[in-house]
C-alpha positions in Angstrom: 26.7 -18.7 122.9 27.8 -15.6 121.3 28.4 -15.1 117.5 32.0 -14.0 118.1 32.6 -17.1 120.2 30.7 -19.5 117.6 32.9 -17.8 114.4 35.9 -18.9 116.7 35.0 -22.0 116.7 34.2 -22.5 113.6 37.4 -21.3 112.3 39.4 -22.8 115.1 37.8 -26.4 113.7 38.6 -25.4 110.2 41.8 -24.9 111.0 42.5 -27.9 112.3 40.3 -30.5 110.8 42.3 -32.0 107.9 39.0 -32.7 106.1 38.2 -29.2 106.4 41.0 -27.8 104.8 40.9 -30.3 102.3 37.5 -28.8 101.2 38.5 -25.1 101.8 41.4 -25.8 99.6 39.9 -28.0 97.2 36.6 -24.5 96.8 39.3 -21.8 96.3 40.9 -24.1 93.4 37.7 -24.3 91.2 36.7 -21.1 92.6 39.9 -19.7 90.9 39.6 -21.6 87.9 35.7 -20.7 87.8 37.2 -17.0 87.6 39.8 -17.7 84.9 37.5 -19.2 82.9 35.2 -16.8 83.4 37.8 -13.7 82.6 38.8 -15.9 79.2 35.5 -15.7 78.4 35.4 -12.2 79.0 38.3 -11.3 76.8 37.6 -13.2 74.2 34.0 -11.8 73.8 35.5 -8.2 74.3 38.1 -8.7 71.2 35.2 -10.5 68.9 33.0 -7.6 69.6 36.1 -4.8 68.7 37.2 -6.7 65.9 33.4 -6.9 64.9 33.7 -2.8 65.2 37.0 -2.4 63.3 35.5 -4.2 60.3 32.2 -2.4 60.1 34.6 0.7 60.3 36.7 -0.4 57.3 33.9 -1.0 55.2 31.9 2.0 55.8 35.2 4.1 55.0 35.7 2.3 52.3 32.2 2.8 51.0 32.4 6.1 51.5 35.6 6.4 49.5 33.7 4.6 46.9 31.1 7.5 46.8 34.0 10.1 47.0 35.5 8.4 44.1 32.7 7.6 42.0 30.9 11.9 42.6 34.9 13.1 41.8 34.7 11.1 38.4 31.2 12.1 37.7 31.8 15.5 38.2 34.7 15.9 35.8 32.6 14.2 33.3 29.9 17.0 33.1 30.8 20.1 30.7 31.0 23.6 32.2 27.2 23.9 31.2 26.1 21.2 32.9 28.1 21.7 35.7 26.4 25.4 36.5 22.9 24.0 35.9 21.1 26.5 34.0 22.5 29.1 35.9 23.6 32.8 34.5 
């Protein structure tokens, strides 16, 4: 028998078997719910992992505005010969 024959058949049975349908049908469901869940999953580990990154963002600006604040206050602290170091 040739294959393109035997795929005929195959489908034409498919087709028309009631059973066969019913577990064609019955795959693509949880195959499609399979996917959803699988996308969900996805997304949700995708927006963890960003929201993860906007924090760690936030608090290293904000440390570094910590520095910016704390250098700015210790530098108007110092008198004008400390602030030139020695230097003529």
């Amino acid at each position: 028998m040739q294959p393109e024959v035997a795929v005929t058949a195959v489908v034409a049975a498919a087709v028309f078997s009631p059973r066969a349908r019913r577990v064609i049908r019955r795959g693509l469901v949880y195959g499609m719910a399979g996917a959803l869940l699988a996308g969900d999953a996805i997304a949700s580990f995708a927006r963890s992992v960003g929201q993860g990154v906007q924090e760690a963002g936030a608090s290293a600006a904000s440390a570094a505005q910590q520095r910016t604040t704390r250098t700015t206050a210790t530098d108007q602290t110092k008198t004008p010969a400390e602030d030139t170091e020695g230097q003529a």
